[in-house]
N, CA, C and O of each residue as an XYZ file, in Angstrom:
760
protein
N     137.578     77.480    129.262
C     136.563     78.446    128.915
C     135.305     78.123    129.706
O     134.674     77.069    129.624
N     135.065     79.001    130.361
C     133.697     78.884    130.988
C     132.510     79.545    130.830
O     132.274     80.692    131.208
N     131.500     78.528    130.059
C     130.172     79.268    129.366
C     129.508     79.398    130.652
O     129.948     79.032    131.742
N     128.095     80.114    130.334
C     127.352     80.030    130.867
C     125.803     80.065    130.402
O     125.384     80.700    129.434
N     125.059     79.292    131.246
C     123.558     78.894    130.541
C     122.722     79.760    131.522
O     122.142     79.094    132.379
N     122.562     80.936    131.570
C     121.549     81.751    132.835
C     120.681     82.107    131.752
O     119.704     81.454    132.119
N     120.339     82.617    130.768
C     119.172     83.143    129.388
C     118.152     82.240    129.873
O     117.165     82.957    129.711
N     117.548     80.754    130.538
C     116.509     80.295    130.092
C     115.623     79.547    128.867
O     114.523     79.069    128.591
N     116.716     79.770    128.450
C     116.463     78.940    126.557
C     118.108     79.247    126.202
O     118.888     80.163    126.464
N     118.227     77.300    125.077
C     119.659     77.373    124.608
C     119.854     78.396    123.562
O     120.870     79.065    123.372
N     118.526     78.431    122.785
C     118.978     80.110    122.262
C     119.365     81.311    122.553
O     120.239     81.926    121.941
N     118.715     81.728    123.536
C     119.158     82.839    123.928
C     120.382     82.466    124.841
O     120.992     83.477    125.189
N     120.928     81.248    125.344
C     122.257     81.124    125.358
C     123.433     80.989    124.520
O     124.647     81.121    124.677
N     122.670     80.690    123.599
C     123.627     80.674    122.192
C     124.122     82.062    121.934
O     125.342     82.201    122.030
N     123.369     83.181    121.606
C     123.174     84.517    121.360
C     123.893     85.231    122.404
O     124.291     86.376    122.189
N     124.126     84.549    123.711
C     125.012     84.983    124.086
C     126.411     84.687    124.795
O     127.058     85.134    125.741
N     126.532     83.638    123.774
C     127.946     83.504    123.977
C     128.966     84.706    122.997
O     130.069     84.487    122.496
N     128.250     85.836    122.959
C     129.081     87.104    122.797
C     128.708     87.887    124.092
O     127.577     88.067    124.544
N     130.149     88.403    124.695
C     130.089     89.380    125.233
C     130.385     90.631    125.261
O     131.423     91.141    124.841
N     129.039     91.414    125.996
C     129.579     93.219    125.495
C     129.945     93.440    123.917
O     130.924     93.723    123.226
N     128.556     93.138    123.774
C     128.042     93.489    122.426
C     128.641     95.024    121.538
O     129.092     95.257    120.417
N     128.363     95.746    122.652
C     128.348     97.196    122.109
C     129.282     98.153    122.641
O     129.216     99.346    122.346
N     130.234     97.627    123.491
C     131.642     98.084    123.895
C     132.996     97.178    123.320
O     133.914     97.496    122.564
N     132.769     96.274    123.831
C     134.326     95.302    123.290
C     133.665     94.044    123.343
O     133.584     93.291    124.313
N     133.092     93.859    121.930
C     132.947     92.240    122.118
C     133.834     90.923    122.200
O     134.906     90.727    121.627
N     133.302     90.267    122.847
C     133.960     89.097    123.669
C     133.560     87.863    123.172
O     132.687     87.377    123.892
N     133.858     87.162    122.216
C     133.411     85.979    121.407
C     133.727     84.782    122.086
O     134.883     84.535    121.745
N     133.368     83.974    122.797
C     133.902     82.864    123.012
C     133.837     81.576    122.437
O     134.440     80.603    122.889
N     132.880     81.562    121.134
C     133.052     80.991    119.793
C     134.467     81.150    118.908
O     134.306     81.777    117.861
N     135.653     80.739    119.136
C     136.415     81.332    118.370
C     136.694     80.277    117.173
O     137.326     80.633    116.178
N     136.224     79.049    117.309
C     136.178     77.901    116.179
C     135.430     77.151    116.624
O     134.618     77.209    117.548
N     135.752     76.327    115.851
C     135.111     74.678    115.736
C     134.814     74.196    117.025
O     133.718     74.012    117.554
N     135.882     74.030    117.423
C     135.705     73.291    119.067
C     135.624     73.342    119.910
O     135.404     72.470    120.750
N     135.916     75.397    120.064
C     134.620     76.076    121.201
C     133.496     75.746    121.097
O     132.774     75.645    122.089
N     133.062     75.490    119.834
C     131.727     75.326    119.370
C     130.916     73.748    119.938
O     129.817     73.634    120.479
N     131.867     72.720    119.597
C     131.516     71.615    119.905
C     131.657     71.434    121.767
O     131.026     70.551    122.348
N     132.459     72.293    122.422
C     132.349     72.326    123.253
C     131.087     73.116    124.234
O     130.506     72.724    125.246
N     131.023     73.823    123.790
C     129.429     74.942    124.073
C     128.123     73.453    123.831
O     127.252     72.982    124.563
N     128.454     73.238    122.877
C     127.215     71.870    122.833
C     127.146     71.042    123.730
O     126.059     70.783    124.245
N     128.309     70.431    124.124
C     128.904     69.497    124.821
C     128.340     69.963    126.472
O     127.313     69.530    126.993
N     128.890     70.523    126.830
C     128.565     71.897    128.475
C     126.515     72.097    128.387
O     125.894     71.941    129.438
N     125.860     72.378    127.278
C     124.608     72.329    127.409
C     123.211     71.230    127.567
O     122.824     70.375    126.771
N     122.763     71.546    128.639
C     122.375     70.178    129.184
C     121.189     69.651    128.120
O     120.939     68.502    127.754
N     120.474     71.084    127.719
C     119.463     70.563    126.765
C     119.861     70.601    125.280
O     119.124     71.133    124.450
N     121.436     69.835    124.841
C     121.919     69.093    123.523
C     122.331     68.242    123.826
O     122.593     68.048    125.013
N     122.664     66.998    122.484
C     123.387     66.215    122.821
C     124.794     66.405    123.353
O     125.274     67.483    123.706
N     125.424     65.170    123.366
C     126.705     66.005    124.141
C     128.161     65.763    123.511
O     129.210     66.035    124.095
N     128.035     65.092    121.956
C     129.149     64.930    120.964
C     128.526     65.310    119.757
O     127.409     64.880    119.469
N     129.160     66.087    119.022
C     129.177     66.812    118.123
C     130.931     67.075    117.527
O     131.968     67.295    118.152
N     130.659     66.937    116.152
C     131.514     67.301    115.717
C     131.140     68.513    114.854
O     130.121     68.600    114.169
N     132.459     69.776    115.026
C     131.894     71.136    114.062
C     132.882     70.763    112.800
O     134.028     70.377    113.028
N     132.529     70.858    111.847
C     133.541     71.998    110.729
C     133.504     72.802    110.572
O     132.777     73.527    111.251
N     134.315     73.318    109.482
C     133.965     74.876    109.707
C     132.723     75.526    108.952
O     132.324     76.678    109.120
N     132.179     74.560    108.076
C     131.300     75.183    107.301
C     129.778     75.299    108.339
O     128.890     76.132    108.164
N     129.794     74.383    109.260
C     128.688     74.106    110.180
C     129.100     75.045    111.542
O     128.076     75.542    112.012
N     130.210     75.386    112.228
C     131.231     76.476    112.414
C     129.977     77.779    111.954
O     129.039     78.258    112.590
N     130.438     77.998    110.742
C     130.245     79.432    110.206
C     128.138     79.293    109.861
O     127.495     80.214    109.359
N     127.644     78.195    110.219
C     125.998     78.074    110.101
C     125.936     78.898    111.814
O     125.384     79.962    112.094
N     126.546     78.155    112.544
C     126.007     78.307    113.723
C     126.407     79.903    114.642
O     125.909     80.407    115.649
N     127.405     80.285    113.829
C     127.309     81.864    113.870
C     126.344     82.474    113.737
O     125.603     83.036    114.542
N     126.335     82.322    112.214
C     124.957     83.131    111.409
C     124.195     82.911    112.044
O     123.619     83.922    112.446
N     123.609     81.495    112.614
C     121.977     81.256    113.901
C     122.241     82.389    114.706
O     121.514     83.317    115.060
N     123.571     82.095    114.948
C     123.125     82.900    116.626
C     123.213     84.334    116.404
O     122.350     84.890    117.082
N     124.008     85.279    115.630
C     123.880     86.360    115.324
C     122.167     86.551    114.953
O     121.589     87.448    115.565
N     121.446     85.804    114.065
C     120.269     86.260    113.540
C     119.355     85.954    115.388
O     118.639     86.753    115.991
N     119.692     84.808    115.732
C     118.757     84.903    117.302
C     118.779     86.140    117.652
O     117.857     86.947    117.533
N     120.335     86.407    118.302
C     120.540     87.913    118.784
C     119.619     88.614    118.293
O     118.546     88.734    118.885
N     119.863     89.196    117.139
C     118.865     89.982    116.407
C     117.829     90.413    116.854
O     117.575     91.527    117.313
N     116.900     89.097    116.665
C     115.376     88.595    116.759
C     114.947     88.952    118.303
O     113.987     89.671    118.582
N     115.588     88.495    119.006
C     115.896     88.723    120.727
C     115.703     90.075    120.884
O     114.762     90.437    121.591
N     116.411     90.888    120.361
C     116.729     92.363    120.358
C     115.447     93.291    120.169
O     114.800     94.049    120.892
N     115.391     92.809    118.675
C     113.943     93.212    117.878
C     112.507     93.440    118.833
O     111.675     94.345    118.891
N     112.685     92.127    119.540
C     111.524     91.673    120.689
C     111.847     92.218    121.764
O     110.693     92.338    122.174
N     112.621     92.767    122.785
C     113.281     93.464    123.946
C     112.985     94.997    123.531
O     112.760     95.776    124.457
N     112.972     95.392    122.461
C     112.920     96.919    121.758
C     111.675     97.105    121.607
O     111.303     98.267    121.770
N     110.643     96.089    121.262
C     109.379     96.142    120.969
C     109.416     96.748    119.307
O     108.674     97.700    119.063
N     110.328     96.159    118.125
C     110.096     96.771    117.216
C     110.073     95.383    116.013
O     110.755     94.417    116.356
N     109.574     95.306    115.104
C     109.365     94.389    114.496
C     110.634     93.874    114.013
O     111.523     94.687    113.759
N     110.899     92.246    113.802
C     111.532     91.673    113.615
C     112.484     91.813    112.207
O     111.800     91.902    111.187
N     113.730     91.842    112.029
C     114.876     91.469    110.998
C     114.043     90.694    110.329
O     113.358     89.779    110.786
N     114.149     91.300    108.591
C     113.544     89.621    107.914
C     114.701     88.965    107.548
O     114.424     87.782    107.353
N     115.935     89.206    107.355
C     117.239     88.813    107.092
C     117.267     87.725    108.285
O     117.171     86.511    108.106
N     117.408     88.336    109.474
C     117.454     87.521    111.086
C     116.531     85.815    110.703
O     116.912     84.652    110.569
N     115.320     86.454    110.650
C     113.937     85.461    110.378
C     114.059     84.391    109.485
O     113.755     83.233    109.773
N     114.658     84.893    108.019
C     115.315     84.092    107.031
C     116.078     82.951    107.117
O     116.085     81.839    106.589
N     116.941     83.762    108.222
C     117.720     82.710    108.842
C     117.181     81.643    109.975
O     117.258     80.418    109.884
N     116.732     82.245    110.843
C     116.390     81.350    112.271
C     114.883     80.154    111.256
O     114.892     79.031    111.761
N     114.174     80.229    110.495
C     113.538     79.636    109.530
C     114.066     79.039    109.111
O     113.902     77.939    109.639
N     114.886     78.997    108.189
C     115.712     78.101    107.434
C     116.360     77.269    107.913
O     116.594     76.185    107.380
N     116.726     77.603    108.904
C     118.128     76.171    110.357
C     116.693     75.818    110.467
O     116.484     74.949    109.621
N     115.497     76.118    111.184
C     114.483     75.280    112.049
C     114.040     74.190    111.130
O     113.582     73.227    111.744
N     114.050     74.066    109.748
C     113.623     73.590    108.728
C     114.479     72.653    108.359
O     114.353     72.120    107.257
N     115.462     72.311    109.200
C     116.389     70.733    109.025
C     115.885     69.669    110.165
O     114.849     69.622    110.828
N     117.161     68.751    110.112
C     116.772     67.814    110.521
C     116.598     67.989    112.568
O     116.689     69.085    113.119
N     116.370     66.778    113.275
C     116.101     67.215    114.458
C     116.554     66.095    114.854
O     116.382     64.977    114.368
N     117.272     66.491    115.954
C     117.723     65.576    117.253
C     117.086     64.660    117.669
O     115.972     64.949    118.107
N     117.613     62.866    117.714
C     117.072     61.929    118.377
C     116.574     61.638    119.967
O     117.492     61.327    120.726
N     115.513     61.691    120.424
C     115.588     61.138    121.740
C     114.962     59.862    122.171
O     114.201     59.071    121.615
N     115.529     59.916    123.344
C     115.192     58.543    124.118
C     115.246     58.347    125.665
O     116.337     58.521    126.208
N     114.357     58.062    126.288
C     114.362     58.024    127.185
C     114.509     56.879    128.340
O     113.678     55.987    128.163
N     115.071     56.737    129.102
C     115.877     55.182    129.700
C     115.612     55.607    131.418
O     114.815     56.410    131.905
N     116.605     54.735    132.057
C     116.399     55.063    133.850
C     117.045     56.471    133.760
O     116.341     57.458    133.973
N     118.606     56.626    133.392
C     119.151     57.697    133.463
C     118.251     59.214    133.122
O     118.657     60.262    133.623
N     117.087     59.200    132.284
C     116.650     60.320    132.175
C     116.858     60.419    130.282
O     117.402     59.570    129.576
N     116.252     61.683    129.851
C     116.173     61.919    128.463
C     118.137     61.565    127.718
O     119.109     61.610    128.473
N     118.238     61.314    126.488
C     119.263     61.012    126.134
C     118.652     61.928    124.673
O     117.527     61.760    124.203
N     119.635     62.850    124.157
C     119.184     63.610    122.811
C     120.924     62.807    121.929
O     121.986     62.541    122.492
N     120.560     62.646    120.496
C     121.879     62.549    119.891
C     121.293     63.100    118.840
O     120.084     63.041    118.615
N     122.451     63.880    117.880
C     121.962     64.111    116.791
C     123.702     64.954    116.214
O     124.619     65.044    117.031
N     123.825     65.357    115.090
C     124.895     66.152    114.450
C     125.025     67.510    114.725
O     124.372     67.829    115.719
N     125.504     68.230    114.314
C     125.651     69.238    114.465
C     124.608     70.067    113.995
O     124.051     70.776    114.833
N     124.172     70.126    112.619
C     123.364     70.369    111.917
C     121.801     70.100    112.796
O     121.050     71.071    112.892
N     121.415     68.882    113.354
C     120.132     68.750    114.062
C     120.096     69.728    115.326
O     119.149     70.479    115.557
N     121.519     69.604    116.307
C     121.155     70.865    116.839
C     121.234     72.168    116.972
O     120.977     72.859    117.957
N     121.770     72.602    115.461
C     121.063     74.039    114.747
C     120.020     73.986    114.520
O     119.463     75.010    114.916
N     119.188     73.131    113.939
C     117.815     73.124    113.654
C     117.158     72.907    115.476
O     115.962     72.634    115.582
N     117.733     73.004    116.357
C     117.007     72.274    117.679
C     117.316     73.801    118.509
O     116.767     74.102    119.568
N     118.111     74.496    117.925
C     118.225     75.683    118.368
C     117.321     77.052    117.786
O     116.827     78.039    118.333
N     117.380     76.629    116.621
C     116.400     77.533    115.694
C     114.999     77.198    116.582
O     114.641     78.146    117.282
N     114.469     76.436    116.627
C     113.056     75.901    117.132
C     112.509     76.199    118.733
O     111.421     76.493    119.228
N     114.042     75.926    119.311
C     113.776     76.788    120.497
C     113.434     78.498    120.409
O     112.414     79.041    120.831
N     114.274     78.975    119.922
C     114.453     80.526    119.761
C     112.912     81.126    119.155
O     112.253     82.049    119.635
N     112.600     80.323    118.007
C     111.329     80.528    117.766
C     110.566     80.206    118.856
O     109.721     81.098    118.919
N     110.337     79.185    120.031
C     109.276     78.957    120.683
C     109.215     80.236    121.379
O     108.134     80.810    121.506
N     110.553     80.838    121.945
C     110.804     81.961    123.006
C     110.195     83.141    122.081
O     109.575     83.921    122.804
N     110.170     83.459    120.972
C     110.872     84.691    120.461
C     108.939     84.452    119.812
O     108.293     85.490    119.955
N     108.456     83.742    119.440
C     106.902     83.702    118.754
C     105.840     83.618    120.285
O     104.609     83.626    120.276
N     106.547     83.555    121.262
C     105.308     83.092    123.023
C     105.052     84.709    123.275
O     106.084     85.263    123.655
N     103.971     85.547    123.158
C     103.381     86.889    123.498
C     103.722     86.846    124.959
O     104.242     87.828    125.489
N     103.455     85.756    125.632
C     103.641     85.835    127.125
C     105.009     85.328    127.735
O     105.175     85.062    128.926
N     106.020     85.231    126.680
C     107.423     85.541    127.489
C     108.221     86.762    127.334
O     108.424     87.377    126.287
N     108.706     87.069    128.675
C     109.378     88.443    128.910
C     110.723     88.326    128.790
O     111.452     87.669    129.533
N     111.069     89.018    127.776
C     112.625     89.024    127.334
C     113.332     90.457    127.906
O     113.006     91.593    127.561
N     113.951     90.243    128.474
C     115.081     90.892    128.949
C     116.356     91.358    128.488
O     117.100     90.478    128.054
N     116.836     92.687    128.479
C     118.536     92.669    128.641
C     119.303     92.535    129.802
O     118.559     92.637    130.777
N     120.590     92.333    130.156
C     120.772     92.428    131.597
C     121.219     93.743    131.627
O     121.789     94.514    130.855
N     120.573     93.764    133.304
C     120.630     95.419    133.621
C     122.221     95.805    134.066
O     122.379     96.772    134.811
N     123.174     95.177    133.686
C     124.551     95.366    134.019
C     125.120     96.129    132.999
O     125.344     95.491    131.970
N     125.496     97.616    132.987
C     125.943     97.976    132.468
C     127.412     97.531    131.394
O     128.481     97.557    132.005
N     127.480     97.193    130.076
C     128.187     96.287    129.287
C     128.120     94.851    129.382
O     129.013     94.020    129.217
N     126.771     94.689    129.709
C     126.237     92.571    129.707
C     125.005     93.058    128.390
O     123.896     93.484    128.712
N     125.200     92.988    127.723
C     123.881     92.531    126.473
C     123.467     91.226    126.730
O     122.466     90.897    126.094
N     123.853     90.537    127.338
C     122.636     89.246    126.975
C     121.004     89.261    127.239
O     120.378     89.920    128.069
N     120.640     88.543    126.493
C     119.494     88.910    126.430
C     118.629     87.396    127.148
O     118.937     86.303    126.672
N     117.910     87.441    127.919
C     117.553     86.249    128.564
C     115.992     86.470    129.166
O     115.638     87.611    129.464
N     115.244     85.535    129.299
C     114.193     84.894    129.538
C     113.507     85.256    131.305
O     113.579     84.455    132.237
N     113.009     86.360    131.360
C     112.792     86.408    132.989
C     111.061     85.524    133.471
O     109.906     85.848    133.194
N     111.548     84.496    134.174
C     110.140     83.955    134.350
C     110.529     84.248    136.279
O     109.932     83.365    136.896
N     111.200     85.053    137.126
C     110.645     85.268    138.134
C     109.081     85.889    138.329
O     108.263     85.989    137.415
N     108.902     86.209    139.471
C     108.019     86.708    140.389
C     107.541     87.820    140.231
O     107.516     88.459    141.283
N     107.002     88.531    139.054
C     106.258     89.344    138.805
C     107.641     89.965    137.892
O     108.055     91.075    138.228
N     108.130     89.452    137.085
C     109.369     89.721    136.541
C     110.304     90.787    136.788
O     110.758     91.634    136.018
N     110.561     90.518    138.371
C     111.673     91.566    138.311
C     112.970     91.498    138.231
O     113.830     92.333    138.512
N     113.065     90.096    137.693
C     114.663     89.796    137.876
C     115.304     90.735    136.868
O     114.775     90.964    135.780
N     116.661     91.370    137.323
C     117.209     92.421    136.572
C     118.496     91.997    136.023
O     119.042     92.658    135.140
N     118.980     90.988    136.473
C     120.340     90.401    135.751
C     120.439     89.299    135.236
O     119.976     88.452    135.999
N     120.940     88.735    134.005
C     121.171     88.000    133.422
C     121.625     86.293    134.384
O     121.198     85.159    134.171
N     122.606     86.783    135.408
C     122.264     85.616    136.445
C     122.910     86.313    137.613
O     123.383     87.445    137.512
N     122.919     85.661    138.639
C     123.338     86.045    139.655
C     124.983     86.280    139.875
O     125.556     87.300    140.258
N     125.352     85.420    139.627
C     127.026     84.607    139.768
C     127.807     85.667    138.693
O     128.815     86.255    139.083
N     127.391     85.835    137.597
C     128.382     87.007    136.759
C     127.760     87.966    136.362
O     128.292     88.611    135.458
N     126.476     88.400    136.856
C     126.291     90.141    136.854
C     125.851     90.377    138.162
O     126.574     91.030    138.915
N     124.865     89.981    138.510
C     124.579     90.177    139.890
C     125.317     90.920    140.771
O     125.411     92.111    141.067
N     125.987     89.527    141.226
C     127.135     89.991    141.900
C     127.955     90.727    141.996
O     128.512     91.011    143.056
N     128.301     91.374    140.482
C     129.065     92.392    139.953
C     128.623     93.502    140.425
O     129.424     94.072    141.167
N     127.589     94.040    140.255
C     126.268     95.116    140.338
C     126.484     95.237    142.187
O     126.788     96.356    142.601
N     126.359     94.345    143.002
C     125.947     94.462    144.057
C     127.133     94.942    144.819
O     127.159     95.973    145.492
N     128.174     94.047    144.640
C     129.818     94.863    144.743
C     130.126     95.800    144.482
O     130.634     96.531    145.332
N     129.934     96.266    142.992
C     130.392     97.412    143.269
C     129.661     98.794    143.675
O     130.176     99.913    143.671
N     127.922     98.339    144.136
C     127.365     99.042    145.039
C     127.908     98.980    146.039
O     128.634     99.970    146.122
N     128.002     98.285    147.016
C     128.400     98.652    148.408
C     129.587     99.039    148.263
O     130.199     99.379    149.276
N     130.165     99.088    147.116
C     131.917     99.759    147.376
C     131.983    101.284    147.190
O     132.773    102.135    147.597
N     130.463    101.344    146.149
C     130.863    103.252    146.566
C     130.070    103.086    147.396
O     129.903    104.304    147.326
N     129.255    102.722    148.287
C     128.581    102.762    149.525
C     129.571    103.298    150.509
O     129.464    104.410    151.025
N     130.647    102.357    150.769
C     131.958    102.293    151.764
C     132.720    103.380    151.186
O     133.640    103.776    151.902
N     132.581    103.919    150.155
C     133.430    104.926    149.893
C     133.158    106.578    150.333
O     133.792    107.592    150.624
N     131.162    105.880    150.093
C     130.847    107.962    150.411
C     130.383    107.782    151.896
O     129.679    108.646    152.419
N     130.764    106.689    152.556
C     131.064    106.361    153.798
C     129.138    106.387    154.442
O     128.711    106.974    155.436
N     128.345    105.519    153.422
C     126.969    105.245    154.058
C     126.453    104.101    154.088
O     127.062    103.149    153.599
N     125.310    103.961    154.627
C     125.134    102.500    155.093
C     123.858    101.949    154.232
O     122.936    102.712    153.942
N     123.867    100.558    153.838
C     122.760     99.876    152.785
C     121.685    100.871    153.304
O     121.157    101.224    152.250
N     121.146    101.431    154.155
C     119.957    101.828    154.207
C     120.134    103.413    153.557
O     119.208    104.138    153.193
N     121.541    103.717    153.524
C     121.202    105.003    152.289
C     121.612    106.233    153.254
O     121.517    107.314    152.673
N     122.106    106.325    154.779
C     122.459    107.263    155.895
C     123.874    107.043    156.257
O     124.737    106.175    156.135
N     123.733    108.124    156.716
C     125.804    107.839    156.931
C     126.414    106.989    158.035
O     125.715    106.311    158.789
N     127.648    107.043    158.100
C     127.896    105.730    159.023
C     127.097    105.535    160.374
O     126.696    106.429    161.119
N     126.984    104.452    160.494
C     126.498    104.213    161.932
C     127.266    104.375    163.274
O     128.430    104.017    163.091
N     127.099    104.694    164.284
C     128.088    104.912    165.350
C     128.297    103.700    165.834
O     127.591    102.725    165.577
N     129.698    103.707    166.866
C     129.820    102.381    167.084
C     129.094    102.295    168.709
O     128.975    103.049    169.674
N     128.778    101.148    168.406
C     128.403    101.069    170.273
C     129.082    100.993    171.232
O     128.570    100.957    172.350
């Protein structure tokens, strides 16, 4: 299974480890040890965790209520208090150990600390007036992610699995209605 971390915050990577929200969603949470594995793959958690299922079925509920909250804020319409209830309540446990050595930061903590380490992120993103939340502009990509380019125009979620998608299958009806990136019909040959 191959996640991916392009959102800019582990929340809003969390939130979207569903895909195509609103056509055929695509869960790649399907238990426990997708779950512990998604932790494991993210650079800013620790990197052993054990799920059950009851901590399993917490870290759904987070990320469904992130989604939410994400959404709420991308729409410009006030926030889920159900969503809020939730992303509050995880932030309000315990929190991940760190330490820092030659190798660089070291985080450990349970499962439970980094629900609460996820809640806290999502709030930092989702409460900052001056971060720009995004959907990706790929037709059937809902994720919702963090644009801190260059006067924010980044339009896809990442490069490597929408981007690219988008840009392909531009130039393929390009090559099809037989015109050239600049938008004129074929070029002659020399």
């Amino acid at each position: 299974m191959n996640f991916a971390f392009v959102s800019g915050n582990p929340a809003l990577d969390l939130a979207g480890t569903v895909g195509s929200r609103r056509d055929r969603p695509i869960d790649l949470l399907a238990g426990p040890a997708d779950l512990e594995r998604w932790v494991a793959a993210c650079d800013e958690l620790p990197d052993r965790v054990t799920a059950d299922t009851a901590t399993f079925e917490s870290a759904l509920a987070l990320r469904e209520a992130l989604y939410q909250l994400a959404l709420d804020r991308v729409l410009d319409r006030p926030f889920d208090p159900d969503s809020l209830d939730i992303v509050n309540d995880m932030a309000a446990g315990p929190v991940p150990s760190v330490r820092l050595g030659d190798a660089g930061l070291h985080m450990s903590g349970d499962l439970l600390a980094v629900l609460s380490h996820l809640a806290r992120s999502g709030i930092a993103v989702l409460g900052d007036p001056h971060a720009c939340l995004k959907e990706c502009g790929r037709t059937g990509c809902t994720r919702i992610y963090l644009d801190r380019s260059r006067g924010t125009r980044r339009t896809w979620c990442g490069m490597d699995e929408c981007g690219n998608r988008v840009k392909a299958a531009a130039y393929r009806a390009r090559r099809r209605a037989g015109t050239t990136a600049d938008g004129h019909g074929p070029q002659p040959s020399p």
